[in-house]
N, C-alpha and C positions, 0 to 999 in steps of 0.2 A: 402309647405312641408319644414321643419326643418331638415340641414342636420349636422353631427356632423363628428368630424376627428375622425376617428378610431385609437386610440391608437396613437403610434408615428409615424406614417403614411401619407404619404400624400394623403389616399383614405381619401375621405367625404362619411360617408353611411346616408342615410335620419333615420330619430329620429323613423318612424316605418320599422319594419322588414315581410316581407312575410314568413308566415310560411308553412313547405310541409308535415307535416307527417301525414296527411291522403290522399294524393294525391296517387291514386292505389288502395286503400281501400272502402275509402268514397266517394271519385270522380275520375271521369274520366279524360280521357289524357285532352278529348276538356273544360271541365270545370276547368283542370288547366292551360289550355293555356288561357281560359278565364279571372281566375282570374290573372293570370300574369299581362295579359292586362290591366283590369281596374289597378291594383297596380302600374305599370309603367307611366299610366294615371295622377293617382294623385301626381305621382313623388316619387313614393317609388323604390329605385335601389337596394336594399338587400333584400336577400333570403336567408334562412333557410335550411339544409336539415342536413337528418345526414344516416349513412349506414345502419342501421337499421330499417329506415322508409322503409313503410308507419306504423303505429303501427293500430291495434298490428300486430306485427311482425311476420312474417310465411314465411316458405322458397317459398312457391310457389310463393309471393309478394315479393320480397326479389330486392332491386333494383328499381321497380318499381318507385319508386317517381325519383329519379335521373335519373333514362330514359325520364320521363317527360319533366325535365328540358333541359338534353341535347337535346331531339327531339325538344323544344322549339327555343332554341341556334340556332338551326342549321337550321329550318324551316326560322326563321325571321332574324337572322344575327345579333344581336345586343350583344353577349355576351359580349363586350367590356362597354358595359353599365349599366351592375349589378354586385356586389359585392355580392358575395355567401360564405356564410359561412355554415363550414361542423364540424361534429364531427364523434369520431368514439365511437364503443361502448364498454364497457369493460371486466373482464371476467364473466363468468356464464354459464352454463350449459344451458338456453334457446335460445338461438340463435346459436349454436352450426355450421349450415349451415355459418355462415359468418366466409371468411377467413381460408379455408379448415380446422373448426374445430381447429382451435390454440388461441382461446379466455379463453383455461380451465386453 
C-alpha cells in the first residue's frame, strides 16, 4: 500500500480510503466489521464517514454507520491505528432530524 502525508501533518493516510456510507443501509454491523478487516489487511488505515450516512439518509438510520465504527474501535482496540475522516452536512430542509433541526 501507497501511503501519502496528509496535508501539513505528520499523519500518512494510505493512497486508498475506506468508505462507510452504506454501512446501516446496505450492510450490516458484521459486514462492516468485515470489511474494516480485509481494508486494514491490505493496509488501508483511512476511513470515510460523514453525519449524514448511511445514505439515503432517514432519521430512523441516522448514525448508524458511525456506530459501526465506534463499536469497531472499541470491540478490537486499535482506533490509534486509522485515520478517519468526517464531514458534516449542510443546510436543507431533507435531513432536518440532524442537529436538533438547526441545518435551515
Amino acid at each position: 500500500m501507497d501511503y501519502r502525508q496528509l496535508g501539513r501533518t505528520d499523519l500518512n493516510v494510505s493512497a486508498l480510503c475506506l468508505g462507510t456510507m452504506t454501512w446501516g443501509e446496505q450492510n450490516s454491523e458484521a459486514e462492516a466489521f468485515a470489511q474494516i478487516e480485509r481494508a486494514k489487511g491490505a493496509g488501508i488505515n483511512f476511513m470515510d464517514t460523514a453525519e449524514m450516512y448511511p445514505v439515503p439518509p432517514k432519521a430512523e438510520t441516522y448514525a448508524t454507520t458511525e456506530r459501526y465504527i465506534g463499536n469497531y474501535f472499541k470491540s478490537r482496540g486499535d482506533r490509534a491505528d486509522w485515520i478517519l475522516a468526517s464531514k458534516i452536512a449542510g443546510p436543507g430542509n431533507t435531513i432536518d432530524y440532524i442537529r436538533d433541526k438547526q441545518l435551515k
